[in-house]
C-alpha positions as CSV (number, residue, x, y, z in Angstrom):
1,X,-17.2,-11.7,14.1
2,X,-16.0,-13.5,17.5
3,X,-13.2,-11.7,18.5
4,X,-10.2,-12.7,21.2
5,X,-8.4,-9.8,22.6
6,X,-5.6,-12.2,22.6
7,X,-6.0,-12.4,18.9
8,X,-5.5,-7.9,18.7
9,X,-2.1,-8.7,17.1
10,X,-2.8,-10.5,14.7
11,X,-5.1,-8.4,13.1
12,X,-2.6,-5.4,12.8
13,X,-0.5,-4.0,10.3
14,X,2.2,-2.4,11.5
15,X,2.5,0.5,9.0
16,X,5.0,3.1,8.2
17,X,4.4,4.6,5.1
18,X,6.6,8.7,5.7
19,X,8.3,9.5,2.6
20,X,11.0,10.4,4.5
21,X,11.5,7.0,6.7
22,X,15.2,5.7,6.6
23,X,15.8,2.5,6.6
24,X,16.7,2.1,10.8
25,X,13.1,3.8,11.4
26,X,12.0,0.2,8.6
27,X,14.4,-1.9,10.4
28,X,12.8,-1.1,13.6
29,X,9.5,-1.3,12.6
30,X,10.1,-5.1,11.8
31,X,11.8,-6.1,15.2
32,X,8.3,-4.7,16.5
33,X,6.4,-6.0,14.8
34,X,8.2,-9.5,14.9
35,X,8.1,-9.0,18.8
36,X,4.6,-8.0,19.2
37,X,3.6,-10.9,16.3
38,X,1.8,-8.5,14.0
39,X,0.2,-9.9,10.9
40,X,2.5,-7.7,8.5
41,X,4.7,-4.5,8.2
42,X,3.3,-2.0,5.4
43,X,5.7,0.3,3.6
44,X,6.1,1.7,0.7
45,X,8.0,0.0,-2.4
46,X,11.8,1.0,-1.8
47,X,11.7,-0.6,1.5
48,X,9.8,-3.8,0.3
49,X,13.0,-5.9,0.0
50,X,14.8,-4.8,3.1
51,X,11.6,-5.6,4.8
52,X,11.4,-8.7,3.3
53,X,15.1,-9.7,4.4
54,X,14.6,-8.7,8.3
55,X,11.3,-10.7,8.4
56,X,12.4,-14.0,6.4
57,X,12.7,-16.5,9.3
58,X,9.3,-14.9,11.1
59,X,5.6,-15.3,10.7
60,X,4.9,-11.7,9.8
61,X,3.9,-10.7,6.6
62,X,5.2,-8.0,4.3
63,X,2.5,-5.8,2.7
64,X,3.5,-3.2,0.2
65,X,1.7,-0.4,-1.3
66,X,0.0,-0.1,-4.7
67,X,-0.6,3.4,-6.8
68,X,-0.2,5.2,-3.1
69,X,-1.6,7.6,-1.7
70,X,-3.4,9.3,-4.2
71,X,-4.7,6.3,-6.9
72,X,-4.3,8.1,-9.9
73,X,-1.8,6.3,-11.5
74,X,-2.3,4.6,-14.6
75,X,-3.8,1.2,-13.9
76,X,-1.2,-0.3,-16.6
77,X,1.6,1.3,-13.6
78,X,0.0,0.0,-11.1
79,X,0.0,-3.5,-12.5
80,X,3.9,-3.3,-13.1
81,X,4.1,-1.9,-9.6
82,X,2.8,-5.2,-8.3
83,X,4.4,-7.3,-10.2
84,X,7.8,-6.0,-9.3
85,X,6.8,-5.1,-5.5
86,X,5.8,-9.2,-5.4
87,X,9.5,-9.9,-7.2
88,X,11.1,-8.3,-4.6
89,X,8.9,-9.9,-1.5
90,X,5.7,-8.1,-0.9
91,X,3.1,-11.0,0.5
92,X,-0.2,-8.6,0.6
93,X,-0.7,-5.3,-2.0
94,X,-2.9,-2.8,-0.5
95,X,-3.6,-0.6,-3.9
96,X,-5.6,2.8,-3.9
97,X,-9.0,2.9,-6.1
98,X,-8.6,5.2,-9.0
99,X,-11.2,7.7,-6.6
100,X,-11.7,10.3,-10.1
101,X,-12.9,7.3,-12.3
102,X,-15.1,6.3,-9.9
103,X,-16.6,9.8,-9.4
104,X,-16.7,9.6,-13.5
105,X,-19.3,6.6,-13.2
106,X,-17.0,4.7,-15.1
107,X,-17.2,2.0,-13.2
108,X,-16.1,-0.5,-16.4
109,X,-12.2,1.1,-16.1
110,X,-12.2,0.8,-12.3
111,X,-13.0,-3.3,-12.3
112,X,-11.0,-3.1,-15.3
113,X,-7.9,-1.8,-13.0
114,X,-8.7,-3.9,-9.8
115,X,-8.7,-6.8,-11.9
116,X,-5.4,-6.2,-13.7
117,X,-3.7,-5.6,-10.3
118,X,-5.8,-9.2,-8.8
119,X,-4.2,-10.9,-11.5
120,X,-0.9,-9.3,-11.0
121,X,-0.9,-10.4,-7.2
122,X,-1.3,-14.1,-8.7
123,X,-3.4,-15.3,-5.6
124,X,-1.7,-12.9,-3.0
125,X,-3.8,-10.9,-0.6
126,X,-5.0,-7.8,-2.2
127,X,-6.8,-4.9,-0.4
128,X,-8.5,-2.2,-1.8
129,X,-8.1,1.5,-0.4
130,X,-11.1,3.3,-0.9
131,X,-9.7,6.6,0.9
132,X,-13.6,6.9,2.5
133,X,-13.1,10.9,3.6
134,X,-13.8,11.4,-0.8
135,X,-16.3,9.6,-1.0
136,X,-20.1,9.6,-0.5
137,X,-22.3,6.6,1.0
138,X,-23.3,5.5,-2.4
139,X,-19.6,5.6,-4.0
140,X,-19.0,3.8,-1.0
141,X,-21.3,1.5,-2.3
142,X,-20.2,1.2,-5.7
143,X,-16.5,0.8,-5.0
144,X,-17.3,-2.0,-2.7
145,X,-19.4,-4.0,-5.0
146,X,-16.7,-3.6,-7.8
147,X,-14.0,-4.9,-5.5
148,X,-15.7,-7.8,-4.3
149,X,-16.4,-8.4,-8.5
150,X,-12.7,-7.6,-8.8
151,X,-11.6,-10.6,-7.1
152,X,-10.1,-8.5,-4.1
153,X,-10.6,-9.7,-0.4
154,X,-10.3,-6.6,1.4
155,X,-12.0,-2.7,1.1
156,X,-10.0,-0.8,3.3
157,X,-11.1,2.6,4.6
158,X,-8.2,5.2,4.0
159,X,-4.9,6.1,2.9
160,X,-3.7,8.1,6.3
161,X,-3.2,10.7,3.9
162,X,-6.4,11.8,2.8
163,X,-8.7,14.3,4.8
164,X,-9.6,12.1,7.1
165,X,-9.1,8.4,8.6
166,X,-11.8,5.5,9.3
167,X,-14.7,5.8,11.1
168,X,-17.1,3.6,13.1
169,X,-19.6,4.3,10.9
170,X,-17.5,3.8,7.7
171,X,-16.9,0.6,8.7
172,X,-19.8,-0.4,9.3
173,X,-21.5,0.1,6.2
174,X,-18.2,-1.5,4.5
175,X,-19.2,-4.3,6.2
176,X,-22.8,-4.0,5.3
177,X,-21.8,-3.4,1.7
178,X,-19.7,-6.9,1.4
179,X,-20.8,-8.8,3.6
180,X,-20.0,-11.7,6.4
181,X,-16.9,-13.0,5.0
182,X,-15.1,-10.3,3.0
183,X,-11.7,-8.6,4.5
184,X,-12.7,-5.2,5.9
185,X,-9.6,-3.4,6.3
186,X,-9.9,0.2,8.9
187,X,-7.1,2.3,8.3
188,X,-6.1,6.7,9.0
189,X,-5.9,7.8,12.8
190,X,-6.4,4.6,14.5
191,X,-3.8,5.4,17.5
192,X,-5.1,3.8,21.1
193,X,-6.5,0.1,21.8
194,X,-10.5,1.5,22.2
195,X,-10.3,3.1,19.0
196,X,-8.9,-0.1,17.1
197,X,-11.6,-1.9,19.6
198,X,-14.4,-0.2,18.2
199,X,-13.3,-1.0,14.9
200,X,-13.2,-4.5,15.0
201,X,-16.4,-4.5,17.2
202,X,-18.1,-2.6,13.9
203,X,-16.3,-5.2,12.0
204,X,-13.0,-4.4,10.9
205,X,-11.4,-8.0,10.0
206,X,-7.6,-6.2,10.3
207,X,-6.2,-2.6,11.7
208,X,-3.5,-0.2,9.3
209,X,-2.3,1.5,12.2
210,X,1.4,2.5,13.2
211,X,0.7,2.8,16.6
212,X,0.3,-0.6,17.0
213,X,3.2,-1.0,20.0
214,X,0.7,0.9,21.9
215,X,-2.5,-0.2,21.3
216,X,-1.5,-3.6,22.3
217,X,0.2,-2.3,25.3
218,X,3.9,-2.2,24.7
219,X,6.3,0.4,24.4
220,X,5.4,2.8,22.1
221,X,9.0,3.8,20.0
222,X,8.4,6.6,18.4
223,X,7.6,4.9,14.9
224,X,3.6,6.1,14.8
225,X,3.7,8.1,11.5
226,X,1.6,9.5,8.5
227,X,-0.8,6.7,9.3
């Protein structure tokens, strides 16, 4: 994709996702992320509505997480989850892939699930977390094919608390997997500007990062965190 470093911002999720973040460490993570103009904060569902509240007047988004971090909810919870977390004023849903069912090979309950939760989201963003590190190529494969079916408009790569974070080369073959114009989303140990460069450049359409103050040159706070 043609890419402006200008435009770094915009791609980024400012994330903080620590079970044990107080609400100061949430309101803080807004006023940076409203500074810097960040696309959205990401936190988990108890903080969705005082997010929502310190970002009302701004142009950042509020993205709330979905069946996290492990994906082995129910897929009946999850789609109460969204419903509610969109009630209380999430914008975007980044839910994780039930990854056992997809090992299963039964693919039929995991479109099942992603399309519950798309339906849920009633047009809103939703982004898929595939948690990568679990996976093999050709899940990979599979997972991405069901969430582009799914109605979905981003794969994403990890939780941040899996094994292990996005790679180059995971993102790559997201891409390759759904093509030009689906949302690839690279996520898990993305901390410095060259690193969330080499995403994009393998073609990463947005960064899940919480160090996001530093890789676009700012201040870093202290709020980089379990992601």
């Amino acid at each position: 994709m043609s890419f402006n470093a200008a435009d770094l911002p915009r791609l980024i999720d400012h994330t903080l996702l620590k079970p044990d973040a107080t609400a100061a460490a949430i309101e803080r993570l807004c006023a940076e992320a409203i500074r810097h103009r960040f696309h959205s904060v990401c936190v988990n569902g108890s903080r969705v509505a005082l997010a929502a509240a310190r970002l009302a007047d701004s142009e950042v988004a509020v993205a709330a997480v979905v069946g996290f971090p492990l994906g082995a909810t129910d897929g009946d919870a999850k789609r109460y989850e969204t419903e509610v977390l969109i009630d209380l004023g999430a914008q975007e849903i980044d839910m994780v892939l039930n990854i056992g069912r997809l090992k299963d090979g039964d693919d039929r309950a995991v479109l099942r699930e992603l399309r519950d939760v798309v339906e849920a989201a009633d047009g809103l963003v939703v982004k898929v977390i595939l948690e990568t590190a679990l996976l093999t190529d050709d899940e990979k494969r599979r997972a991405c094919s069901l969430v582009v079916e799914s109605g979905a408009r981003f794969v994403k790569t990890s939780t941040g608390f899996g094994p292990a974070g996005a790679t180059v080369g995971d993102v790559r073959l997201l891409r390759e997997c759904v093509g030009p114009s689906f949302g690839v989303k690279a996520s898990g140990g993305i901390r410095d500007r060259a690193t969330a460069l080499a995403m994009i450049a393998a073609g990463a359409t947005r960064l899940g990062t919480s160090a996001g103050v530093a890789i676009v040159g700012g201040e870093d706070t202290g709020t980089v965190a379990g992601y």
